[in-house]
Each structure stands twice: as C-alpha cells, then as structure tokens.
OpenMM code with the backbone's topology and positions (N, CA, C; nanometers):
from openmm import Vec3, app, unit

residues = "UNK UNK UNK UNK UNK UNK UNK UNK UNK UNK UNK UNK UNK UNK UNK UNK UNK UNK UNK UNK UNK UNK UNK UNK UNK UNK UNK UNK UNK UNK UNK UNK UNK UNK UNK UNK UNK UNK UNK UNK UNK UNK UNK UNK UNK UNK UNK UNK UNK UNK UNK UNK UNK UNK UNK UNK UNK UNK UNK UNK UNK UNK UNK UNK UNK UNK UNK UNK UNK UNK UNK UNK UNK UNK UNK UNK UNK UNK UNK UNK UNK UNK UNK UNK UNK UNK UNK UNK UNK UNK UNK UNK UNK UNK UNK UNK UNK UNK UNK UNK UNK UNK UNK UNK UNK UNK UNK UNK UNK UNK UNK UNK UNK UNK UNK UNK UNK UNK UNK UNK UNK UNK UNK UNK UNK UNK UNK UNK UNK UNK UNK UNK UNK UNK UNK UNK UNK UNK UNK UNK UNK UNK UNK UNK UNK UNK UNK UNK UNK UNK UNK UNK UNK UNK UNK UNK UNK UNK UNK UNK UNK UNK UNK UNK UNK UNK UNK UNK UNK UNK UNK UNK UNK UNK UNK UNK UNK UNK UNK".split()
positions = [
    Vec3(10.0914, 6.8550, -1.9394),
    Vec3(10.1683, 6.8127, -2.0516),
    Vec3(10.0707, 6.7772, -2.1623),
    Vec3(10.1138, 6.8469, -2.2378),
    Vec3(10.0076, 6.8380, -2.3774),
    Vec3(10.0748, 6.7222, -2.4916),
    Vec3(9.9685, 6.6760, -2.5474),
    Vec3(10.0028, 6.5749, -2.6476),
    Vec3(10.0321, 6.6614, -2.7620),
    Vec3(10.1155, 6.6412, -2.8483),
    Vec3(10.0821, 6.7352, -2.9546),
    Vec3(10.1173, 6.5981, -3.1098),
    Vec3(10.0680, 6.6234, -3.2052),
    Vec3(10.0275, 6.4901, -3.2418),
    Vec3(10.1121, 6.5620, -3.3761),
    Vec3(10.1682, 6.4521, -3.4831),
    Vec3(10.2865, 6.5001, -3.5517),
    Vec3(10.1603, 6.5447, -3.6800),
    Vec3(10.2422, 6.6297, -3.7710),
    Vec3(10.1447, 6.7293, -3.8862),
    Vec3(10.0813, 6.6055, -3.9589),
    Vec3(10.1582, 6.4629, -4.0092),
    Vec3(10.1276, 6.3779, -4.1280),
    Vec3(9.9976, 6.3360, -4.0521),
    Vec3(10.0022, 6.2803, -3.9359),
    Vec3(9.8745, 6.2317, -3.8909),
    Vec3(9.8159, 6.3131, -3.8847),
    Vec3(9.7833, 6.4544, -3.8184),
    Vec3(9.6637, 6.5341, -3.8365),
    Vec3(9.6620, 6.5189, -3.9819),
    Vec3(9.6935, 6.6023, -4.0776),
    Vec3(9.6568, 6.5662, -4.2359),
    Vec3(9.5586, 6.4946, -4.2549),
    Vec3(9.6185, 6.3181, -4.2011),
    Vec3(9.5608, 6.2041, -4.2792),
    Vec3(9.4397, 6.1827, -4.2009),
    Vec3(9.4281, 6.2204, -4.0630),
    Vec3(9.2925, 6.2702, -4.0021),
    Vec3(9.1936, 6.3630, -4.0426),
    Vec3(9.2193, 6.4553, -4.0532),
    Vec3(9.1682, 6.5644, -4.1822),
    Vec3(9.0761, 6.4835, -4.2747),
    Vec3(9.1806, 6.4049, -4.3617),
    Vec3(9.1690, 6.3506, -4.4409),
    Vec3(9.0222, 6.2961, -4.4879),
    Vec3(9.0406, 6.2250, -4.3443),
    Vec3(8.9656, 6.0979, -4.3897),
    Vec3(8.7745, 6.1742, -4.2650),
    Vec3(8.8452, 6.2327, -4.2090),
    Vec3(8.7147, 6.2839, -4.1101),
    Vec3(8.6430, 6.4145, -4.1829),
    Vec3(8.6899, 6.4560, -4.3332),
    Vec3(8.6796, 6.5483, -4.4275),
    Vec3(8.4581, 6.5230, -4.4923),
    Vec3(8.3629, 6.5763, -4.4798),
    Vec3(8.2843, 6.5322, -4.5255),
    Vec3(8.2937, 6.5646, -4.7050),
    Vec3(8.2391, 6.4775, -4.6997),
    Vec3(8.2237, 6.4023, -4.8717),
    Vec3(8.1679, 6.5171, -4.9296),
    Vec3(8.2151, 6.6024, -5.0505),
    Vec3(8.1696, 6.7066, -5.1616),
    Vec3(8.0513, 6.6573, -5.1837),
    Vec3(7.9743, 6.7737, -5.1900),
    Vec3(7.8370, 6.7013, -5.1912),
    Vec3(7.7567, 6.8633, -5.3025),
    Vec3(7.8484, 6.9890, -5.3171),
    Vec3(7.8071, 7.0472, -5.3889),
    Vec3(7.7504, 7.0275, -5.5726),
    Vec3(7.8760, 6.9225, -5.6004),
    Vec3(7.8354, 6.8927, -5.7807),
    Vec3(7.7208, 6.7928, -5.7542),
    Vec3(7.7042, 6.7215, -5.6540),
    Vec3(7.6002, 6.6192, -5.7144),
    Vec3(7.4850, 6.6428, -5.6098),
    Vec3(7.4542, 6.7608, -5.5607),
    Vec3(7.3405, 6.7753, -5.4580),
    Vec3(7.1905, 6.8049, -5.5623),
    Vec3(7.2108, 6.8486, -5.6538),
    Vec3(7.1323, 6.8911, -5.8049),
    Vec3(7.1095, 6.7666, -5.8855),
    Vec3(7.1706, 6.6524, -5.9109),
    Vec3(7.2040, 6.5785, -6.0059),
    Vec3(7.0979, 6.4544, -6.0198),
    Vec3(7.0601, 6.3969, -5.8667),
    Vec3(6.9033, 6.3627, -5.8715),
    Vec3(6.8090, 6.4292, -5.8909),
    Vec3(6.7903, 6.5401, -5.8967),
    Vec3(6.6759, 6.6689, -5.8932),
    Vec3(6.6363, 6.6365, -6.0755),
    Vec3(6.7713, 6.6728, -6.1088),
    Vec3(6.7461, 6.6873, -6.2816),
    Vec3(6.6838, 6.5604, -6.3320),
    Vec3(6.7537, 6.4244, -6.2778),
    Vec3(6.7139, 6.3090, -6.3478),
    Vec3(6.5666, 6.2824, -6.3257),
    Vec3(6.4756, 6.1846, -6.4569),
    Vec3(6.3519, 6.1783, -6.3945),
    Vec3(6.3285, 6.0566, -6.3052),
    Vec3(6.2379, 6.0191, -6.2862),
    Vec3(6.2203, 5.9501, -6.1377),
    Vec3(6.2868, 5.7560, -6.1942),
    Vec3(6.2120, 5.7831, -6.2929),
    Vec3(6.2529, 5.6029, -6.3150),
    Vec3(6.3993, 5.5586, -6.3391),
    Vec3(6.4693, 5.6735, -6.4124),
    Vec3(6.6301, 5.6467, -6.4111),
    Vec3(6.6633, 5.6657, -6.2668),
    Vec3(6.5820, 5.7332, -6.1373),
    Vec3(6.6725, 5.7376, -5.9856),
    Vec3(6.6642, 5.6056, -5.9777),
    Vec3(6.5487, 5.5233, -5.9957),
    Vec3(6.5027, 5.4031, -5.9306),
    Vec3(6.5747, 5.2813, -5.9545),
    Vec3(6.6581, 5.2744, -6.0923),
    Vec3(6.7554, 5.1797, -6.1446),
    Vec3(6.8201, 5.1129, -6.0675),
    Vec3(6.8282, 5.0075, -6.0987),
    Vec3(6.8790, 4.8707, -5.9952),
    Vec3(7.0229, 4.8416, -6.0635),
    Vec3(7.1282, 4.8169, -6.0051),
    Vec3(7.2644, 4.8448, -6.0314),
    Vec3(7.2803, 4.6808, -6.0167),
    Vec3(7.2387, 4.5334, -6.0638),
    Vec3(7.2620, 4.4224, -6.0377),
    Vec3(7.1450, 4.3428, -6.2075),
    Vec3(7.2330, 4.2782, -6.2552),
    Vec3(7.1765, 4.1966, -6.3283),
    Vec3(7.0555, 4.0521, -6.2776),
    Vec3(7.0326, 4.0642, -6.2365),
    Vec3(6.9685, 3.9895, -6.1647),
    Vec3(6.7984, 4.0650, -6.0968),
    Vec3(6.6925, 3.9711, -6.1629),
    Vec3(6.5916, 4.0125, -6.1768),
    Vec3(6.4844, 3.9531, -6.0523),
    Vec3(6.6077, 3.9353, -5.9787),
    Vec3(6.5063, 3.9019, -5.8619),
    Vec3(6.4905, 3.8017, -5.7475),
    Vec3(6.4912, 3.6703, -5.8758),
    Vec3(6.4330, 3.5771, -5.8351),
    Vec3(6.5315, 3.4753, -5.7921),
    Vec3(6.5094, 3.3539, -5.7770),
    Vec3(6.5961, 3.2569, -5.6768),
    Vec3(6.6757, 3.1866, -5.8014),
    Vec3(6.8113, 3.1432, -5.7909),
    Vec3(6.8828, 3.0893, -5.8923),
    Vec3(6.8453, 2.9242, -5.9349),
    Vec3(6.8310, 2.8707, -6.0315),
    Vec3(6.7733, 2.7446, -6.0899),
    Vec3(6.8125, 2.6517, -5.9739),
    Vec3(6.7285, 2.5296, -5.9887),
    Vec3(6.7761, 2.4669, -5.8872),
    Vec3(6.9048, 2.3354, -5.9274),
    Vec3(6.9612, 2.3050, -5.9320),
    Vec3(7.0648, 2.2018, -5.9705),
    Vec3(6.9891, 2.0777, -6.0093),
    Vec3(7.0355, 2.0083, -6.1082),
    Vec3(6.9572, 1.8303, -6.1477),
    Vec3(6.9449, 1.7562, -6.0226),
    Vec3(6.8566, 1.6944, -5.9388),
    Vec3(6.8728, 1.6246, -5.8976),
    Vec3(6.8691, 1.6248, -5.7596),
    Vec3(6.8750, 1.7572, -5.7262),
    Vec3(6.8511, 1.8125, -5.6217),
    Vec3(6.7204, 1.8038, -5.5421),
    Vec3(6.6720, 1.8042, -5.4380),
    Vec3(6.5255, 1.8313, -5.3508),
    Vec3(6.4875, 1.9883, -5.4126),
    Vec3(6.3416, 1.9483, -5.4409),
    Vec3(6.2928, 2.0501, -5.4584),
    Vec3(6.2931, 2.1946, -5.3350),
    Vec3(6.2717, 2.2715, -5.3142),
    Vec3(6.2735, 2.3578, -5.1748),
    Vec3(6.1815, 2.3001, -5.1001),
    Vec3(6.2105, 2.3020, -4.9448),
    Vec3(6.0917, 2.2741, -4.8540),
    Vec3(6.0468, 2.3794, -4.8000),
    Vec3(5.9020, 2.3655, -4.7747),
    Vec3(5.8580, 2.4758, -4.6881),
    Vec3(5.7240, 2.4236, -4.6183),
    Vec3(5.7073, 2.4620, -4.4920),
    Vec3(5.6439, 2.3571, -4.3715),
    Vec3(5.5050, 2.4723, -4.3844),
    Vec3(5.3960, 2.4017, -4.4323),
    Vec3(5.2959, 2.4599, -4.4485),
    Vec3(5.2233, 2.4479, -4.2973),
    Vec3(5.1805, 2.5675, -4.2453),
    Vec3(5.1024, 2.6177, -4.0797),
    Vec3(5.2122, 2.5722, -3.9939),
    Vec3(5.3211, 2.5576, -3.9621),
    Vec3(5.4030, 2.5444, -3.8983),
    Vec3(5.3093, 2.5619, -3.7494),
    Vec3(5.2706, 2.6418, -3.7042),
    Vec3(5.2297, 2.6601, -3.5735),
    Vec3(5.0900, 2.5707, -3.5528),
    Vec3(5.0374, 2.5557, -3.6130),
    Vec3(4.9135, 2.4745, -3.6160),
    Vec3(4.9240, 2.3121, -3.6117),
    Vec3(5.0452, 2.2574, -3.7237),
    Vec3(5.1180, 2.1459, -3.6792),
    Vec3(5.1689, 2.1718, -3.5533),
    Vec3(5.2178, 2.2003, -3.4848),
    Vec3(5.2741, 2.1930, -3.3895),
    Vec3(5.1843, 2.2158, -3.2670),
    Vec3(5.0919, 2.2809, -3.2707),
    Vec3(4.9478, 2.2413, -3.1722),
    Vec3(4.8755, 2.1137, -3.2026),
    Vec3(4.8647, 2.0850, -3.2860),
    Vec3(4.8272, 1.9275, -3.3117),
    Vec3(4.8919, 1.8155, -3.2864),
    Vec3(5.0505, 1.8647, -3.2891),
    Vec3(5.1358, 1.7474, -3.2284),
    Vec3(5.1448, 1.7884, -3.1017),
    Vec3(5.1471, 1.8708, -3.0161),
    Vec3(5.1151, 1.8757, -2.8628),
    Vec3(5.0222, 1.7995, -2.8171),
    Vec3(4.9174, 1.8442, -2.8579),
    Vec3(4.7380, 1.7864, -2.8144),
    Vec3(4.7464, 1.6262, -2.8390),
    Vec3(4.8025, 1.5418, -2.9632),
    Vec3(4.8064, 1.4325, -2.9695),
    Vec3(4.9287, 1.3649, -2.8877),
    Vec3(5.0586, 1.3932, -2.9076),
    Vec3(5.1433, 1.3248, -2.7951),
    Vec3(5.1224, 1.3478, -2.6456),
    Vec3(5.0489, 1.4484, -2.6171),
    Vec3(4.9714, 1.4744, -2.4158),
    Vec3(4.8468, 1.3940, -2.3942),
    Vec3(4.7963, 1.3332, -2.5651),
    Vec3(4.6697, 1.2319, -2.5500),
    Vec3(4.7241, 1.0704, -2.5191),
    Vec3(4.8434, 1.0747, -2.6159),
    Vec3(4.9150, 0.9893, -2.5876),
    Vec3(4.9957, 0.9108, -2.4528),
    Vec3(5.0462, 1.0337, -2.3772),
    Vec3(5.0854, 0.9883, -2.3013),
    Vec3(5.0001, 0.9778, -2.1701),
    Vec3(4.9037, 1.0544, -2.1500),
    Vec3(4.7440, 1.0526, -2.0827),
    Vec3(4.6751, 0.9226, -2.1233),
    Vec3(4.6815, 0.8535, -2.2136),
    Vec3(4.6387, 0.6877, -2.2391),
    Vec3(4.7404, 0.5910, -2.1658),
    Vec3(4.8855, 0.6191, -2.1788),
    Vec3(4.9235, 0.5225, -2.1638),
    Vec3(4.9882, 0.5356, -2.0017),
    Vec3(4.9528, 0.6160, -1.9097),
    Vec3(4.9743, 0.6520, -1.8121),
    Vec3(4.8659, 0.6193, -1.7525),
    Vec3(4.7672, 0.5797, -1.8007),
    Vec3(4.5865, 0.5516, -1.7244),
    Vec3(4.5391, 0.4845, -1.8119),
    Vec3(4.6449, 0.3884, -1.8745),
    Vec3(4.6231, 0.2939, -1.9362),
    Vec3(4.5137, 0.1718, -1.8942),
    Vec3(4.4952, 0.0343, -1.9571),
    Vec3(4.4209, -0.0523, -1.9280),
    Vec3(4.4771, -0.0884, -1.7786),
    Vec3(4.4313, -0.1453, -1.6675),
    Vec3(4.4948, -0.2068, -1.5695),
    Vec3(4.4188, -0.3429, -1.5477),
    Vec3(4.5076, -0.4353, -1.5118),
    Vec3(4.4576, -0.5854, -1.4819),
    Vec3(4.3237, -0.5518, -1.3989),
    Vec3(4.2474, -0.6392, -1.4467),
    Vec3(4.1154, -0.6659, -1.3341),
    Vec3(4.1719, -0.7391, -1.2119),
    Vec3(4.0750, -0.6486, -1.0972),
    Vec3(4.0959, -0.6979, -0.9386),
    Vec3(4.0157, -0.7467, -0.9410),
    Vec3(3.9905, -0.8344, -0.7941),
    Vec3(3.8845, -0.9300, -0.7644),
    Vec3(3.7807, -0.8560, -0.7335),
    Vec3(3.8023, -0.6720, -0.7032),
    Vec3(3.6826, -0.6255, -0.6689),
    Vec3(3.5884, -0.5984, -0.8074),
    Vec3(3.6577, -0.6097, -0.9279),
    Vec3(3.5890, -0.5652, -0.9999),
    Vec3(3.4789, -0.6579, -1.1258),
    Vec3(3.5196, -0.8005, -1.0455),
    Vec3(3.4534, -0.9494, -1.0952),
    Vec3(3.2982, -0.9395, -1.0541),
    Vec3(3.2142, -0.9443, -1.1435),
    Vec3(3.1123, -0.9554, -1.1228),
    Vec3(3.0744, -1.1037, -1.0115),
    Vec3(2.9838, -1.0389, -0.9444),
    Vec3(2.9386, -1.1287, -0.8124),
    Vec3(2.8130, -1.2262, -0.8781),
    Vec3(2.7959, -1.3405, -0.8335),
    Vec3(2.6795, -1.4166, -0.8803),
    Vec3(2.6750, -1.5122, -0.9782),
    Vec3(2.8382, -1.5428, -1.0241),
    Vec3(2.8393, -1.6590, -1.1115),
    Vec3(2.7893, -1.5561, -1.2758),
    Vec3(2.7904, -1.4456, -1.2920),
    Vec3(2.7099, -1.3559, -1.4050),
    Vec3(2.8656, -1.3139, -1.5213),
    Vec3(2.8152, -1.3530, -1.6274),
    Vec3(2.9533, -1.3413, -1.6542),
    Vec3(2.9421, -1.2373, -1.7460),
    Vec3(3.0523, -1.1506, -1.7727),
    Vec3(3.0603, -1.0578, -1.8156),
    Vec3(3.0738, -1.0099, -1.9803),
    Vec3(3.1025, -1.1270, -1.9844),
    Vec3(3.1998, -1.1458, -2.1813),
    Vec3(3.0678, -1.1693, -2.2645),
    Vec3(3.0575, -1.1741, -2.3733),
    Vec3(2.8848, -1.2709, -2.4063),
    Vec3(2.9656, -1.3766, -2.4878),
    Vec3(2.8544, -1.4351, -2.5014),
    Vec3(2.8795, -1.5994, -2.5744),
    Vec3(2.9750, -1.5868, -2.7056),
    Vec3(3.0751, -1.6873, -2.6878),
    Vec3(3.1177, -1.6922, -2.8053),
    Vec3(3.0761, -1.7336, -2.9453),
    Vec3(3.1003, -1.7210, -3.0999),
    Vec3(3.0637, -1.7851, -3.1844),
    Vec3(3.0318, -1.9098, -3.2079),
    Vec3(3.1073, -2.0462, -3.1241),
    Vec3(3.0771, -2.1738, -3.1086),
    Vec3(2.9619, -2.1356, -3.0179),
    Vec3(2.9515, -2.1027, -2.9134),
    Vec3(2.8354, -2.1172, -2.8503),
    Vec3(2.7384, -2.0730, -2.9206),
    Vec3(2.7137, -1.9267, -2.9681),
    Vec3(2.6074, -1.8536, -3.0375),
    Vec3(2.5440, -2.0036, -3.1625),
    Vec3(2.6503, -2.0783, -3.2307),
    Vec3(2.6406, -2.1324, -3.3227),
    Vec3(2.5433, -2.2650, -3.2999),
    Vec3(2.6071, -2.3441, -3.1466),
    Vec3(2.5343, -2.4403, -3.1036),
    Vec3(2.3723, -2.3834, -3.0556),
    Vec3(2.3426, -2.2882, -2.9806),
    Vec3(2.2222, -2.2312, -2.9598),
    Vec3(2.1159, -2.2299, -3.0536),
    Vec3(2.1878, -2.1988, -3.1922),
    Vec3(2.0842, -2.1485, -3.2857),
    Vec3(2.0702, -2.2718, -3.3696),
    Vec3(2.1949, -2.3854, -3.3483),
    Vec3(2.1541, -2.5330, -3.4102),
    Vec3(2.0359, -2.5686, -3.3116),
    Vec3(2.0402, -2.5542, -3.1890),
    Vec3(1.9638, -2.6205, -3.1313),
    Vec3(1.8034, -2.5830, -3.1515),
    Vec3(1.8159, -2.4334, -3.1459),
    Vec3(1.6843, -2.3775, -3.1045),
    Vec3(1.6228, -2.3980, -3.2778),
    Vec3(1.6500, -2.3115, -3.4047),
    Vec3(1.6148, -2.3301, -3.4680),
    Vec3(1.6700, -2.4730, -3.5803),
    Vec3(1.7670, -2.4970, -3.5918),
    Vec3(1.8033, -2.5934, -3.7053),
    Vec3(1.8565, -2.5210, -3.7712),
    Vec3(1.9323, -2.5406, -3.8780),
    Vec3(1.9995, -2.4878, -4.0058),
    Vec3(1.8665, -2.4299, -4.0990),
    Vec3(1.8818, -2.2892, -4.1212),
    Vec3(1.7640, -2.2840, -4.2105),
    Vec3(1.9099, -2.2003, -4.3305),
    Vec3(1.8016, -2.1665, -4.4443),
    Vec3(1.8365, -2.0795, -4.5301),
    Vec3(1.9301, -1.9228, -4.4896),
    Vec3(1.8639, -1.8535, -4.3938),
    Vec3(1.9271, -1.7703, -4.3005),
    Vec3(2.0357, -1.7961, -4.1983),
    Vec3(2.0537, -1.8449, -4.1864),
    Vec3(2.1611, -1.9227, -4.1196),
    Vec3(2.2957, -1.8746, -4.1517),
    Vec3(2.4198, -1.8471, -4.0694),
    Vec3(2.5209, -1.8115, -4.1675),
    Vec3(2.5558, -1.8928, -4.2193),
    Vec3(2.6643, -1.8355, -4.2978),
    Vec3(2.7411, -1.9711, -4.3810),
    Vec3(2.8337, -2.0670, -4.3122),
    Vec3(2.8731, -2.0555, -4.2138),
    Vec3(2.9536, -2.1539, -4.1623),
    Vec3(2.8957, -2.2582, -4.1112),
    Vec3(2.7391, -2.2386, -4.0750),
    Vec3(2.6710, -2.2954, -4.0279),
    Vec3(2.5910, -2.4266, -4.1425),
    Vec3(2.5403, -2.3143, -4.2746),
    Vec3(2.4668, -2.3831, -4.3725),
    Vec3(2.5962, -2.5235, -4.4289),
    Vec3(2.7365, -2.4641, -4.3984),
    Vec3(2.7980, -2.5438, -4.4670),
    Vec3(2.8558, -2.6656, -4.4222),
    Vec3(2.8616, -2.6417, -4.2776),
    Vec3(2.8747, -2.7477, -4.1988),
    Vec3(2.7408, -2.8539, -4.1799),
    Vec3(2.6689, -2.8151, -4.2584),
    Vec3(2.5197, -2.8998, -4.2519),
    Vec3(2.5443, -2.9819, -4.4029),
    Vec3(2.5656, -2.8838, -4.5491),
    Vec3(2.5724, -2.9415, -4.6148),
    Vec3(2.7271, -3.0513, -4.6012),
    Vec3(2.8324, -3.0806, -4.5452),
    Vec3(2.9166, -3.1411, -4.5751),
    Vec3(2.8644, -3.2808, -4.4947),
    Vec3(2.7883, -3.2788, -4.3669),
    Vec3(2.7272, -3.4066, -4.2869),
    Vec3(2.6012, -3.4359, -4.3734),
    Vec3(2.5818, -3.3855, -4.4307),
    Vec3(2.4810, -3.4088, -4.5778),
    Vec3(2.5353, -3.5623, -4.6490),
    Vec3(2.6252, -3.4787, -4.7220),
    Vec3(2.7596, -3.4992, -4.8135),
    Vec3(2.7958, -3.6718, -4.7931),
    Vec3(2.8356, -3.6120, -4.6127),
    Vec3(2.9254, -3.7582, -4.5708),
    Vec3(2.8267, -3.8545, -4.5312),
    Vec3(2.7349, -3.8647, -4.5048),
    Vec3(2.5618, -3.9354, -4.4886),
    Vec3(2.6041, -4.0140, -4.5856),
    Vec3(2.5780, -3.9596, -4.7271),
    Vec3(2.5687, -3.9848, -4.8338),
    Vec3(2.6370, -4.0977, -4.8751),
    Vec3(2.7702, -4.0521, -4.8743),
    Vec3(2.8581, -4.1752, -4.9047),
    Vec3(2.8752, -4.2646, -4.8082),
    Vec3(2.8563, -4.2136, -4.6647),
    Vec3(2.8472, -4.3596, -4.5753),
    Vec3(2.7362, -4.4378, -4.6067),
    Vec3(2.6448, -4.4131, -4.6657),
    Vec3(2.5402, -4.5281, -4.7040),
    Vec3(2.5473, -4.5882, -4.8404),
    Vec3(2.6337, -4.4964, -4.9222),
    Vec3(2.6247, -4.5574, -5.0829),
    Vec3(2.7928, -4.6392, -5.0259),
    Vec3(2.8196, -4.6218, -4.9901),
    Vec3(2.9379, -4.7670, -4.9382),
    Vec3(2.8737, -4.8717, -4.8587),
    Vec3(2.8113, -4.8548, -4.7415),
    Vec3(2.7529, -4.9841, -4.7070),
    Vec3(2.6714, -5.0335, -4.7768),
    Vec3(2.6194, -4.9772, -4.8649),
    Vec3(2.4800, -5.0731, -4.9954),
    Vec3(2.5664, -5.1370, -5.0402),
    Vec3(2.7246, -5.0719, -5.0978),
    Vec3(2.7924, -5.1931, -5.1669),
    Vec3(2.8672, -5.3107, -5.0926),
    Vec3(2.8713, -5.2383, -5.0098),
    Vec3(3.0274, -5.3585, -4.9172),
    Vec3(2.8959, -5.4374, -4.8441),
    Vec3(2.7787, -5.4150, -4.7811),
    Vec3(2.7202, -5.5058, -4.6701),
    Vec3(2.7628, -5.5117, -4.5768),
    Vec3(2.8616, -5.4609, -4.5014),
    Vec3(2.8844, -5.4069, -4.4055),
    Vec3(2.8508, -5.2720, -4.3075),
    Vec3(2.8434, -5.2420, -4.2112),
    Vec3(2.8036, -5.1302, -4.1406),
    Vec3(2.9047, -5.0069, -4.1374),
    Vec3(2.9497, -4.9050, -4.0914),
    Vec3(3.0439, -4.8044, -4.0590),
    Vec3(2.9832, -4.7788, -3.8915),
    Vec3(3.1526, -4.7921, -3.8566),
    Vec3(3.1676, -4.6826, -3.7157),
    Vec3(3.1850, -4.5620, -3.7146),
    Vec3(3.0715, -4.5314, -3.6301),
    Vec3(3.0583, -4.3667, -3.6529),
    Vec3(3.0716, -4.3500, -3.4999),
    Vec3(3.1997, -4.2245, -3.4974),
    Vec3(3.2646, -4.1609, -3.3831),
    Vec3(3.2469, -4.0611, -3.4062),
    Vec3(3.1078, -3.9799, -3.2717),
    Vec3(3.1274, -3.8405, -3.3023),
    Vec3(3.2247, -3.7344, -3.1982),
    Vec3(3.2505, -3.6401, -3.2069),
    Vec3(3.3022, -3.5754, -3.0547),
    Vec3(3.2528, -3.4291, -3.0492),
    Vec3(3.2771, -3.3507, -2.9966),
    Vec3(3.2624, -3.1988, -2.9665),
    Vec3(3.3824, -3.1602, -2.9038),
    Vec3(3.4125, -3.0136, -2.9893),
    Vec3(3.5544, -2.9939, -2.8416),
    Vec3(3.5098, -2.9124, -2.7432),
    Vec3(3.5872, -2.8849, -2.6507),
    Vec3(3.5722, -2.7762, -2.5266),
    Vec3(3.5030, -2.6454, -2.5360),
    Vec3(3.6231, -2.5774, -2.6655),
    Vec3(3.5223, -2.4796, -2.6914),
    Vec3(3.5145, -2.4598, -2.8074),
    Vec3(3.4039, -2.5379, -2.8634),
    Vec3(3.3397, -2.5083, -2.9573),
    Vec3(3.4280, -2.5985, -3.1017),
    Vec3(3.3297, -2.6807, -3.1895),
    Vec3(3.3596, -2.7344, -3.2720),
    Vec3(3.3572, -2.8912, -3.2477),
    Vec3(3.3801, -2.9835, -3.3634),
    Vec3(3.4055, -3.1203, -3.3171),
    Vec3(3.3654, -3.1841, -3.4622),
    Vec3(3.3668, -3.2707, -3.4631),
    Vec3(3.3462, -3.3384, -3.6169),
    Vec3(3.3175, -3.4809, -3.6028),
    Vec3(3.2859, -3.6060, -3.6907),
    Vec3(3.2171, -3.7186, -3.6913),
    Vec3(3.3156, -3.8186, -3.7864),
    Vec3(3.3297, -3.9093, -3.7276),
    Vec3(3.4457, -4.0117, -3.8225),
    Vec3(3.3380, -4.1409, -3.8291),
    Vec3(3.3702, -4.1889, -3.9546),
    Vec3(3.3076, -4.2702, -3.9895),
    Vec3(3.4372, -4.4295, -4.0501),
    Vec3(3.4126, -4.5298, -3.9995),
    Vec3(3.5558, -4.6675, -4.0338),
    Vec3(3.4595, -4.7500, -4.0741),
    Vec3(3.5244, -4.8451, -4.1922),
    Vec3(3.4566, -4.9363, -4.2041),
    Vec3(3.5874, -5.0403, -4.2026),
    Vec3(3.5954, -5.1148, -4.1377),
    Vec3(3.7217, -5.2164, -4.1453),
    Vec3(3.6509, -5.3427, -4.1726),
    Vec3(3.7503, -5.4054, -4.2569),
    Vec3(3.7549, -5.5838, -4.3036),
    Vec3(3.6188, -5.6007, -4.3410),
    Vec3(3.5347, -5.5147, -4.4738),
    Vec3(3.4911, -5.5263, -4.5500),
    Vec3(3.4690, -5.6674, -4.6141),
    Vec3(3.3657, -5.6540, -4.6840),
    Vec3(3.3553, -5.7867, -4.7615),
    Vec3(3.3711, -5.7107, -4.8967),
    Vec3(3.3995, -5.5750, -4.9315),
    Vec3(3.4651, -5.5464, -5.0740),
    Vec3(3.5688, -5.4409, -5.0232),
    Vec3(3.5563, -5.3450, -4.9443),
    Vec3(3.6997, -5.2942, -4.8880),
    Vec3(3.7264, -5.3197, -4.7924),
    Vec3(3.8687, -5.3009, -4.7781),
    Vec3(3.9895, -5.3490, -4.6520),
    Vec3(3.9482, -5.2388, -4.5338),
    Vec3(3.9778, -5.1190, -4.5526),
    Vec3(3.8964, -5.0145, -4.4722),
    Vec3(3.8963, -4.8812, -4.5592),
    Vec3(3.7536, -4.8288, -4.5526),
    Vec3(3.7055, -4.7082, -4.5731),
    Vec3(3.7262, -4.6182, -4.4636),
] * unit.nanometer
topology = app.Topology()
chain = topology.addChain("A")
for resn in residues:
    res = topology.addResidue(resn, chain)
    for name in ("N", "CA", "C"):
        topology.addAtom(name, app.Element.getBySymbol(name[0]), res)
C-alpha cells in the first residue's frame, strides 16, 4: 500500500526544497571590485557601546592562571603550617641541667650592666634616665632637709622581675607637716 501524498503538498514541497536561482547573481560579485564585496551591512564600527554614568568600569583578571598557582602554593603553605603547627613543649624537650633556654630579660640585661659597668654615656636611655631622675630626687631630698633640719625616710625596693623605685617621707617636720 502506497502513500500517495495530495498535489498542494508536493507543490509546497517543491517549493520550498527548490534550490535558490543562482544564474542572475553568479556574475555579480565577479563584476564588483573587491572593497565594495567587503562592505559591512551594520552601522556600528566595532567597538563596545559607552559605558553608562556610574557604572564599574569593565573587569578583567590580569594572568588569571598564574594567580591561581600562587593561591594554591600559598593556601597548601598555609595549611602545612597550621597542621605542623607550634606544639606545647614536653618534658622531653626541657633542657637538662638547670640551663635555661630563653636569654636574659631587659630588667636583667639592665641590672648586669648597672652592676658591671655603671651608667655611662653609652648606656641606653632608659638606663641614663633612670640615673638622671635618682640624681634629680638626691637633690631635693637634701635641699629639703637643709631647710626643715630634719632627716627623710628612704624606702628602697626592687620587684621580682625587674624594676623597683625609692620613696623618700619626711613626717612632723620642724617646717613641713610631711614631704
């Protein structure tokens, strides 16, 4: 049993499965010269349309692949630190012999070098200045007892670690009540 398909549709099959006349215009590029074939059928010269007020300028991710090897290598450094990170000291790892490991602190370094040399010129400044202020307070503890005739109590201390300072009272004066 054969299909047989009605005349309008073959026609409009015909029609449309018909190849395109191609005799009038197979010549018609031939004649023209080359720069009229080449003509661009769009007003538009190319380029990207203005950008709006106010808008972000365009982005564009300069070495893209190279950033992105650099952020590998640093977040695998990252997490390689903090995975083998610092760990608490064990008792195996305490130095044996009373030898201690840390070096002297600044109060200490500071008392050493009062002791060994004295306050010189070289000296740091925390040092030169803590010399000139017991200078200072000398000073006026004796230009007060020349006037009053009385003596001053002088309390010195040191702290634990490092530092300490010197008090000086003069109570029930024969010209002040207390200095």
């Amino acid at each position: 049993m054969a299909l047989t398909r009605p005349a309008a549709l073959d026609a409009a099959l015909r029609q449309c499965t018909r190849a395109p006349r191609q005799a009038l215009c197979r010549n018609a590029t031939q004649r023209m010269p080359h720069t009229a074939r080449v003509q661009r059928r769009w007003a538009s010269d190319g380029s990207r349309p203005p950008m709006p007020p106010g808008s972000p300028g365009p982005s564009r991710v300069v070495a893209p692949k190279t950033r992105l090897a650099v952020g590998v290598v640093f977040i695998g450094s990252l997490i390689y630190s903090m995975a083998t990170g610092d760990k608490p000291p064990s008792a195996e790892s305490e130095p044996k012999g009373g030898v201690q490991a840390e070096g002297p602190t600044i109060a200490e370094r500071d008392n050493l070098s009062k002791r060994e040399s004295g306050v010189t010129p070289s000296s740091p400044m925390r040092l030169r200045m803590e010399a000139f202020i017991k200078e200072n307070q000398q000073e006026i503890v004796r230009t007060l007892e020349a006037l009053d005739g009385n003596r001053f109590v002088v309390d010195k201390w040191d702290r634990p670690h490092g530092g300490g300072g010197i008090s000086c009272v003069l109570q029930e004066g024969n010209v002040f009540e207390k200095a």
